[in-house]
N, C-alpha and C positions, 0 to 999 in steps of 0.2 A: 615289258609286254611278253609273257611267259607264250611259250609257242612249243607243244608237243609235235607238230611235224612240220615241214618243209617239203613243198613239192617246187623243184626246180623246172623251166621250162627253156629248151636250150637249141641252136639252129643243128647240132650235126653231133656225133659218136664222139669223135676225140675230147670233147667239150667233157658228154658226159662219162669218158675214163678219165679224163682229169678229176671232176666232183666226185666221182663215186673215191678216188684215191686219197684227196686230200679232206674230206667233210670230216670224215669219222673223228679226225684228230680235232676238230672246233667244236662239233656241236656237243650236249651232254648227253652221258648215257642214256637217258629214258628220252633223247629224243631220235625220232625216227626221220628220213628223206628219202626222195623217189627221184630220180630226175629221167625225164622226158623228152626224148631229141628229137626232134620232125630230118627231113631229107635237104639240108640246106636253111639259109637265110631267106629264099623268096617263099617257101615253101612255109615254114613259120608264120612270118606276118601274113601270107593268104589263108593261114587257118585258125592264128589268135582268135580271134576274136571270138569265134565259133567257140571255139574250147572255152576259154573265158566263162562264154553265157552258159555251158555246161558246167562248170565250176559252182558258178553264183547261184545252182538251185541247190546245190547242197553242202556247200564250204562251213565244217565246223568253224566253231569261232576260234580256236585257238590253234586251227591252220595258219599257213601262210604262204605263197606264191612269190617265186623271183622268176623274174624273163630274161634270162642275157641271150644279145647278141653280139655280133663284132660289128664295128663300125663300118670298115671295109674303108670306102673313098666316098661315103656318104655325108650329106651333112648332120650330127650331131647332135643339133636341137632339133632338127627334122623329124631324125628317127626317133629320138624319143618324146616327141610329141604323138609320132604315130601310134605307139605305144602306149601312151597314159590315153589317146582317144581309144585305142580298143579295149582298156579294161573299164574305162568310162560308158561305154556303149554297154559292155557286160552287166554293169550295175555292179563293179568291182571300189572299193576305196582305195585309192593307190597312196602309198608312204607321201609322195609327192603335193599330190594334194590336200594332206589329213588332217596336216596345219598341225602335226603333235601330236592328235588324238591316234585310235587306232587306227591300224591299216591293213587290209587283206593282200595285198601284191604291189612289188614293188620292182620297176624293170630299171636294169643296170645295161650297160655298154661296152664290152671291153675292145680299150682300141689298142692299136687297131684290130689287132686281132687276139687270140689267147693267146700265141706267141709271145705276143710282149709283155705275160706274165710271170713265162720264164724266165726274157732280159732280167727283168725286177727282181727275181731272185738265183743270181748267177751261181752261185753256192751251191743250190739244188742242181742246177745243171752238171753243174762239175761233179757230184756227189752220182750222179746218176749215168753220166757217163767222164770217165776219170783222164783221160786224154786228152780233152779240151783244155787250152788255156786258161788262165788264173782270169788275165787281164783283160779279157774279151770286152767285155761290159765295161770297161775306162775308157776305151779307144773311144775316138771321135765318131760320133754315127750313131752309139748305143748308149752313150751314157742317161738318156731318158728313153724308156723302153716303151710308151705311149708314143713319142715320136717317129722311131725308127719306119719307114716306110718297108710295104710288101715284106713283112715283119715273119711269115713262113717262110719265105723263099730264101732269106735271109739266114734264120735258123738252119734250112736247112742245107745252106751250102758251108756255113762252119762244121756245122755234123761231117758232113762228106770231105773235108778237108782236113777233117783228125778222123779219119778211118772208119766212119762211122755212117749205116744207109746209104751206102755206097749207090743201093738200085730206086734211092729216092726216101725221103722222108718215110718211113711210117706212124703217121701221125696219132693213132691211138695207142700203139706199146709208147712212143713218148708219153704221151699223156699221163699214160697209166705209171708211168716211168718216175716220172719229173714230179706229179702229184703228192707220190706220198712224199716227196720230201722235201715240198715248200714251204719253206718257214714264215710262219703271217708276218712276224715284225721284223723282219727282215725283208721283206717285198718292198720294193721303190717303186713300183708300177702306181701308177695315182688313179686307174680305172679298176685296179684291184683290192688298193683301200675303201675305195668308194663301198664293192662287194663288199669287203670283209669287213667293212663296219655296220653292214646291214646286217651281214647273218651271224653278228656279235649282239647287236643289238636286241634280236630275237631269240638270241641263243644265256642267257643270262638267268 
C-alpha cells in the first residue's frame, strides 16, 4: 500500500521530538510526514474526532493517519476502542477494521508510556547518554519495557543517578536525544513493533 505521506497524530511534544528524530531513517526519500501534538492525552481524544471529520473531507488517497497515545493506567481495549469509534464516526477506514483491504488511519498505543520505547532499546540509551550502565534493561523490573510501571519516573531517576537531569527529566532534548538513535530491530518493546510494522508497512 504505497503511501507518499504520513500525518502522525500524537498526545504531547516529546512524543513528536522523538518522530520527527527517528522517522527520516524508516520512511523513503520521496516520502514526506507531519506530526501533530495536542496539549496532553485528555486534550487529544476531546478533539479526535473533530480533527478526524476535518481529514475525511479531503484525505488524498495515498495519505495515511497514525494516532498514538500512551496507555498510562488505562484499560487497553478501552482506549483503543475509543479510538477506532472516533475515526469510525469520522467516516475514516481504520487498518483495524479493513479486514486487508486499504486503510486510511491506524491508531497504535504505546504502553505504558514512550518511555518504554527507550527500555526496548537500551543501546540507544547508552549511546545517547554514555554513563549509564550496560545492564540496566537485564535487571529485574526492566527486562520487558511494556511492563515496567510509572515508566518516566523510572527513566528518569536512572538518568539522575548517573549524573544526568539532575533538575528533572527534560523530556523533549531526550526525545530528540534517544530518537535518532533507535534501532528498529533492535527495539524489544512489543508496543513499538506493533508501530513499526505499521509505518513499515506503508513505507515500502
Amino acid at each position: 500500500m504505497r503511501t507518499s505521506h504520513l500525518e502522525i497524530i500524537v498526545e504531547e511534544h516529546s512524543m513528536e521530538a522523538f518522530l520527527q528524530a527517528f522517522l527520516p531513517s524508516l520512511l523513503r526519500e520521496d516520502q514526506t510526514f507531519k506530526v501533530v501534538h495536542f496539549q496532553g492525552k485528555k486534550d487529544l481524544l476531546n478533539k479526535l474526532e473533530a480533527r478526524l471529520k476535518g481529514y475525511a473531507k479531503w484525505l488524498p488517497s495515498d495519505w495515511r493517519i497514525i494516532v498514538i497515545v500512551d496507555r498510562d493506567d488505562e484499560d487497553c481495549l478501552k482506549l483503543k476502542r475509543q479510538l477506532e469509534d472516533a475515526a469510525r464516526h469520522a467516516g475514516l477506514a481504520t487498518r483495524r477494521q479493513s479486514g486487508g483491504k486499504t486503510w486510511q488511519i491506524a491508531n497504535r498505543i504505546a504502553i505504558e508510556e514512550l518511555e518504554a520505547w527507550y527500555f526496548g532499546d537500551w543501546d540507544a540509551v547508552k549511546r545517547a547518554y554514555p554513563r549509564i550502565k550496560e545492564n540496566i534493561s537485564s535487571k529485574k523490573g526492566f527486562r520487558d519495557p511494556d511492563a515496567i510501571r510509572n515508566t518516566w519516573e523510572s527513566f528518569e531517576k536512572i538518568l539522575k543517578k548517573h549524573g544526568y537531569f539532575k533538575g528533572g527529566l527534560a523530556k523533549i532534548e531526550a526525545a530528540r536525544t534517544i530518537g535518532a538513535n533507535i534501532c528498529p530491530e533492535r527495539n524489544i518493546s512489543h508496543s513499538f513493533g506493533i508501530f513499526l510494522r505499521t509505518v513499515t508497512e506503508i513505507s515500502k
